[in-house]
C-alpha positions in Angstrom: -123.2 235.1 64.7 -123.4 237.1 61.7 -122.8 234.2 59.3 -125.5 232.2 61.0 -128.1 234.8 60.2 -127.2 234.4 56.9 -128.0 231.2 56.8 -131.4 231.4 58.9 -132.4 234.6 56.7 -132.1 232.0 53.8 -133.7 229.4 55.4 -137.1 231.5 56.7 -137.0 233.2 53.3 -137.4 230.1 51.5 -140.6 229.4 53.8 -141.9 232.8 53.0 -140.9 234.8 55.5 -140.6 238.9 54.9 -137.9 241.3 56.4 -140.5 242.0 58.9 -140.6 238.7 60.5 -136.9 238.2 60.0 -136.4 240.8 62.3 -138.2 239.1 64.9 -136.7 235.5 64.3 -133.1 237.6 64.9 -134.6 238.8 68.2 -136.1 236.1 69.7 -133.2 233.2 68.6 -131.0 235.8 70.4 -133.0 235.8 73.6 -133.4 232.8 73.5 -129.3 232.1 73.1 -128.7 234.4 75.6 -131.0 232.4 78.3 -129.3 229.1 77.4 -126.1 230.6 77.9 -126.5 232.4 81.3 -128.3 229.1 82.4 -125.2 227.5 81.8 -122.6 229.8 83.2 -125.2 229.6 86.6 -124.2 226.8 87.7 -120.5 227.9 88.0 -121.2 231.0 89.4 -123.7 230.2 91.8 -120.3 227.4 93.0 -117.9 230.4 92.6 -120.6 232.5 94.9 -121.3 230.3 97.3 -117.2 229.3 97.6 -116.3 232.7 97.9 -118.9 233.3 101.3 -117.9 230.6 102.8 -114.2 232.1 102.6 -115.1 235.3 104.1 -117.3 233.7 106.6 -114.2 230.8 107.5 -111.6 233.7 107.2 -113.4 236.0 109.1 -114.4 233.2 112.0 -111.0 232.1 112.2 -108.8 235.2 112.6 -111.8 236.0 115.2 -111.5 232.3 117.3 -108.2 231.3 116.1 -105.5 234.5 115.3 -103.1 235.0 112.5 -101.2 231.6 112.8 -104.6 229.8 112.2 -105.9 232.0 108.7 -102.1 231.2 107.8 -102.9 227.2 108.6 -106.1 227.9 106.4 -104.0 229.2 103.3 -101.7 226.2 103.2 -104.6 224.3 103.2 -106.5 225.7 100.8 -103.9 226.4 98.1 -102.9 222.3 98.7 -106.9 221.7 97.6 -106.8 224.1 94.7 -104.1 222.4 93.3 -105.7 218.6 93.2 -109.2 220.1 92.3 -108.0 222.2 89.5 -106.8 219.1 87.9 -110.1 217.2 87.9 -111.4 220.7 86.7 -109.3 220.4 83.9 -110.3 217.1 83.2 -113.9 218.1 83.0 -113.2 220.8 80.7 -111.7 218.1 78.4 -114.8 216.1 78.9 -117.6 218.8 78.3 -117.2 218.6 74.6 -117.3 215.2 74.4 -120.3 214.8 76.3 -122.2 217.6 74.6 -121.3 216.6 71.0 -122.8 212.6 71.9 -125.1 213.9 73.7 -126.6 216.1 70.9 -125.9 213.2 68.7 -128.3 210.9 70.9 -125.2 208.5 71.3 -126.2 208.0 75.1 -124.0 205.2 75.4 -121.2 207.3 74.7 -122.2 209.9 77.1 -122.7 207.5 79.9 -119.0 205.9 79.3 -117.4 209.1 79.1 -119.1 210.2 82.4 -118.2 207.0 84.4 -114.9 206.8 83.1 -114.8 210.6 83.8 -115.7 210.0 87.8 -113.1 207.1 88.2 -110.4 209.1 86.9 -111.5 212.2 88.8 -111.6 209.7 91.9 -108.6 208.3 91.4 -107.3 212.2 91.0 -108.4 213.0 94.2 -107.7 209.5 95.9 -104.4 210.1 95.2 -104.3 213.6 96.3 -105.6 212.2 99.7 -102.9 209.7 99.6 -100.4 212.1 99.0 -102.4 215.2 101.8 -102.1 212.2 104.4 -98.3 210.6 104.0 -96.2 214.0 102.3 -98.2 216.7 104.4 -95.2 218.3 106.1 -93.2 218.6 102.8 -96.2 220.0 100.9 -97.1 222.1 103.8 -93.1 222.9 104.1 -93.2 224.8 101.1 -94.9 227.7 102.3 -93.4 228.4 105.3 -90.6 227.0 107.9 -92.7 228.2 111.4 -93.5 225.0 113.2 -96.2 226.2 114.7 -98.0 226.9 111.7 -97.3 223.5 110.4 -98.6 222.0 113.3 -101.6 224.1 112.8 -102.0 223.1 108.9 -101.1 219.6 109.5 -104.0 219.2 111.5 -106.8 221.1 109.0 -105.2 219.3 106.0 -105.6 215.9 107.9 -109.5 216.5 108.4 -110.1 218.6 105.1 -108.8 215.2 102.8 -111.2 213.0 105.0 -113.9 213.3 102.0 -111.6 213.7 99.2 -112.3 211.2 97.2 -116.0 212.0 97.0 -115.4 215.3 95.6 -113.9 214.3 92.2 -117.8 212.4 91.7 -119.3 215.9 93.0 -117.2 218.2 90.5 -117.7 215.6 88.0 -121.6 215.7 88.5 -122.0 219.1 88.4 -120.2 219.6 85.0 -122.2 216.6 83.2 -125.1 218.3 83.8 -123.4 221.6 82.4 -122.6 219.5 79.3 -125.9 218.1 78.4 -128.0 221.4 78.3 -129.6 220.7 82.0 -127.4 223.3 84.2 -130.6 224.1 86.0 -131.4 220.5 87.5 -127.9 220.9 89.8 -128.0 224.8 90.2 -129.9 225.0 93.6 -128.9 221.6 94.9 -126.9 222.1 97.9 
């Protein structure tokens, strides 16, 4: 950051500006950094927020209605979902730059490729993590524990959970472009 000021001191000097106002450019171009960047990182904390209620509502409601076996079920379940999400994560943290850099380069074209090919390969991600959920449950499933009751239990959440998975990879995949191109508020309250 300190380089940058360098530059921007030489620029505003070279339109007349005086230590005086210098000081003030420094303050408000750091304000206003500051509120593009905690825009930004809203998005993904307001997700990581409202995530983490809904796990100590669920957790909470099923050890309540359901006992041990069932927050257990939940566990295999979730950890199973973690594991094919996280991968179309990744993938959107390969595509941000890409997207940002055309978009700030007015290549729109560009942008809009990169996002559609972005949501077919993050459908196909989780399409094939449905596939996989539906036909290989017990052996996923398997891997964390050998109690067949529990099994039974997870085979059954897993079933419904992967019902919608291969709309989630558009969702994630949504909710990051808008991230990449400087508009993190237009998906930050949308439910």
């Amino acid at each position: 950051m300190t380089v940058f000021y360098v530059y921007l001191d030489n620029i505003l000097i070279a339109f007349g500006a005086t230590e005086y106002t210098l000081s003030y450019a420094r303050e408000y171009l750091q304000i206003v950094l500051i509120g593009n960047v905690f825009i930004s990182l809203c998005y993904s904390f307001n997700n990581m927020m409202r995530a983490s209620g809904v796990a100590v509502l669920l957790n909470t409601s099923l050890l309540k209605h359901g006992g041990d076996l069932v927050v257990g079920a939940y566990g295999i379940l979730n950890s199973m979902l973690l594991i094919i999400i996280m991968t179309v994560v990744g993938l959107n943290q390969g595509t941000q730059p890409i997207v940002g850099y055309n978009y700030g380069g007015k290549n729109f074209l560009r942008v809009k490729d990169t996002f559609y090919y972005t949501v077919k390969i993050a459908t196909i991600i989780m399409s094939t993590g449905f596939i996989i959920g539906m036909f290989f449950l017990r052996q996923f499933a398997g891997a964390f524990t050998n109690d067949q009751a529990l099994l039974d239990i997870a085979e059954n959440g897993i079933r419904l959970s992967l019902i919608a998975f291969p709309l989630v990879g558009f969702q994630v995949v949504a909710g990051n472009f808008f991230q990449s191109i400087g508009q993190a508020k237009k998906p930050l309250f949308r439910v």
